[in-house]
VOPA-945351 format. One record per residue (C-alpha): residue number from 1; residue in one letter; x, z, y. Coordinates in steps of 0.05 Angstrom, whole numbers. Example, Ala and Ser with C-alpha at 12.3 -4.5 7.8 and 13.67 -1.06 7.14 Angstrom:
% residues 2
+------+------+--------+--------+--------+
: resi : resn :      x :      z :      y :
+------+------+--------+--------+--------+
:    1 :    a :    246 :    156 :    -90 :
:    2 :    s :    273 :    143 :    -21 :
+------+------+--------+--------+--------+
***
This chain:
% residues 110
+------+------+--------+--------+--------+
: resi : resn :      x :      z :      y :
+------+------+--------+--------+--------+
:    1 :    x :   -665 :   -864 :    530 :
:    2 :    x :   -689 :   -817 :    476 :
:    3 :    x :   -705 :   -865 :    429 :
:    4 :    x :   -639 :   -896 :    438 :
:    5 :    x :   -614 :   -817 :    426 :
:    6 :    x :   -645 :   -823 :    358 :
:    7 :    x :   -618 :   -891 :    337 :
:    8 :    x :   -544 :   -865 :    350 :
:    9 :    x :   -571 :   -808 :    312 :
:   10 :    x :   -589 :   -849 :    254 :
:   11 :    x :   -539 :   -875 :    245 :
:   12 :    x :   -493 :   -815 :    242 :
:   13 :    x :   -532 :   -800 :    193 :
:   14 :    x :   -534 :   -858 :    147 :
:   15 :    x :   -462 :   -845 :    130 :
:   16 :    x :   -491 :   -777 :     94 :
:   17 :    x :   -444 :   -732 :    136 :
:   18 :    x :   -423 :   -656 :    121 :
:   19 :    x :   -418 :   -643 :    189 :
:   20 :    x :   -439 :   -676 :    251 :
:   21 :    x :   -407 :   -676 :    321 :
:   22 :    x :   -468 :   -678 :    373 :
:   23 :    x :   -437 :   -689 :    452 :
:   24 :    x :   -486 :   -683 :    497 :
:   25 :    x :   -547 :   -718 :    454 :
:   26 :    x :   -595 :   -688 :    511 :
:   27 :    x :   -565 :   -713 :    561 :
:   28 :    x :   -608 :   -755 :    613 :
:   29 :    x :   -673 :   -725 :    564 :
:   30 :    x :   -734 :   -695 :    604 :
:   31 :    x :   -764 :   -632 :    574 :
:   32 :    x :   -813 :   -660 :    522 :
:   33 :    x :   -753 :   -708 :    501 :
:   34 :    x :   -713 :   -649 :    493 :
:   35 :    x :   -758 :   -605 :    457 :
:   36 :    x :   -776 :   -662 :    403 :
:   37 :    x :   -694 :   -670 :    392 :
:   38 :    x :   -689 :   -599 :    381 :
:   39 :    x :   -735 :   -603 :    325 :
:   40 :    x :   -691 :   -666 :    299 :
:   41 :    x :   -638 :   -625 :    307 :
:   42 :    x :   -661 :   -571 :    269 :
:   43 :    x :   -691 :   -612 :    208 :
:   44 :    x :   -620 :   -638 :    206 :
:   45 :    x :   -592 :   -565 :    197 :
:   46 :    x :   -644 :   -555 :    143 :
:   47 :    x :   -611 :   -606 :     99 :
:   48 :    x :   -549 :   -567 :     97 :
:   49 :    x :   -505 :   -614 :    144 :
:   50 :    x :   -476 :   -567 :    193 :
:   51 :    x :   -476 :   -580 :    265 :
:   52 :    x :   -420 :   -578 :    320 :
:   53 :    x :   -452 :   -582 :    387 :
:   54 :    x :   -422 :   -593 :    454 :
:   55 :    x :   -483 :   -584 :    505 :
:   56 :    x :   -494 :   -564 :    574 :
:   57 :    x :   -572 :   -557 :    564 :
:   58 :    x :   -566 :   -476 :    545 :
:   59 :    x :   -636 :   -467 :    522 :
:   60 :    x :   -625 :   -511 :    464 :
:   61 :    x :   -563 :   -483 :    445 :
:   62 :    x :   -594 :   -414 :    436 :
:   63 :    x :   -654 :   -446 :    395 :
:   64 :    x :   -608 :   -475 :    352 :
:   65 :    x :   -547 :   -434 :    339 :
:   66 :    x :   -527 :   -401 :    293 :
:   67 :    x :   -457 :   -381 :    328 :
:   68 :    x :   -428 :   -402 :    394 :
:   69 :    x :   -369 :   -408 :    429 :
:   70 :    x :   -352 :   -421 :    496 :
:   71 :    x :   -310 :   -448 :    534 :
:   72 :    x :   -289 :   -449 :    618 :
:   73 :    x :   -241 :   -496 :    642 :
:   74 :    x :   -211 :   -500 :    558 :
:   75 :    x :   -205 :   -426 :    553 :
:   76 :    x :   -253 :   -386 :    498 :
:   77 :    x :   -294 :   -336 :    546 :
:   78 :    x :   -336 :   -317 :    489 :
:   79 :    x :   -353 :   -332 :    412 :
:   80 :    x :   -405 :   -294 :    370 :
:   81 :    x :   -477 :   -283 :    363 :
:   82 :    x :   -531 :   -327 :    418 :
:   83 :    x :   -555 :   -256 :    434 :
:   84 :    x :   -484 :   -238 :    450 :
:   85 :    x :   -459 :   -288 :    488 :
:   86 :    x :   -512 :   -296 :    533 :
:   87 :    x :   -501 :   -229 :    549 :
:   88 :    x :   -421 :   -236 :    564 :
:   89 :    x :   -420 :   -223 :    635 :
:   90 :    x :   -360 :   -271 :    635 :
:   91 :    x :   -408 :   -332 :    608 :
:   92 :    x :   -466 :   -315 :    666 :
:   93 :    x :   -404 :   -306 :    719 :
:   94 :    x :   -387 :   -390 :    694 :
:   95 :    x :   -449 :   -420 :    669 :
:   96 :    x :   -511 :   -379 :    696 :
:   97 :    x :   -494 :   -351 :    754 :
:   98 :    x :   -547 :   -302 :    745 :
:   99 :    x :   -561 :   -241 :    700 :
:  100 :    x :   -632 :   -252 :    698 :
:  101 :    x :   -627 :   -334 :    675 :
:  102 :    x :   -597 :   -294 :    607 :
:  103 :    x :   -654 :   -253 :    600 :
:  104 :    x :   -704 :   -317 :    603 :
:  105 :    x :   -658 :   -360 :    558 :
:  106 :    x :   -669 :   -316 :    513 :
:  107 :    x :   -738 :   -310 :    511 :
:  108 :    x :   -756 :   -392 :    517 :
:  109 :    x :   -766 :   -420 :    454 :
:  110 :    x :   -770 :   -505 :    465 :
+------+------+--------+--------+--------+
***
């Protein structure tokens, strides 16, 4: 599956885009898969091409953020900072459930 991943990747890429839409690229990934995308992901960002990322896998999105927004049910809960909004008691009430899965997001690096 993950090489598969970074085929569709490639070729997103081969058009030279300015900005990239990635929907769920970890998907169906197991950790290791995961962390080596992340570092795709972020040698991507490095070239200047800026990233729009729709992911439920919220460890990556704070290691690779730069702002976030979020939605519940197509309503904006929060926008700002990774710091911030994993700290928005209105994103752990939807997507974490518990205060203390913030505090550990935020210090896992993948």
């Amino acid at each position: 599956m993950a090489q598969k991943k970074r085929l569709e990747l490639a070729r997103s890429l081969a058009a030279r885009p300015y900005l990239l839409l990635l929907d769920e690229v970890l998907a169906g990934l197991n950790p290791s898969e995961i962390a080596a995308m992340i570092n795709i992901i972020l040698q991507i960002r490095e070239r200047g091409i800026t990233i729009l990322m729709i992911e439920h896998v919220m460890q990556a999105v704070m290691n690779v953020s730069d702002s976030i927004l979020v939605l519940d049910y197509g309503r904006v809960i929060a926008h700002g900072l990774p710091q911030e909004v994993v700290n928005n008691p209105q994103v752990i009430e939807a997507y974490l459930g518990d205060p203390k899965m913030a505090e550990k997001l935020l210090a896992t690096n993948l």
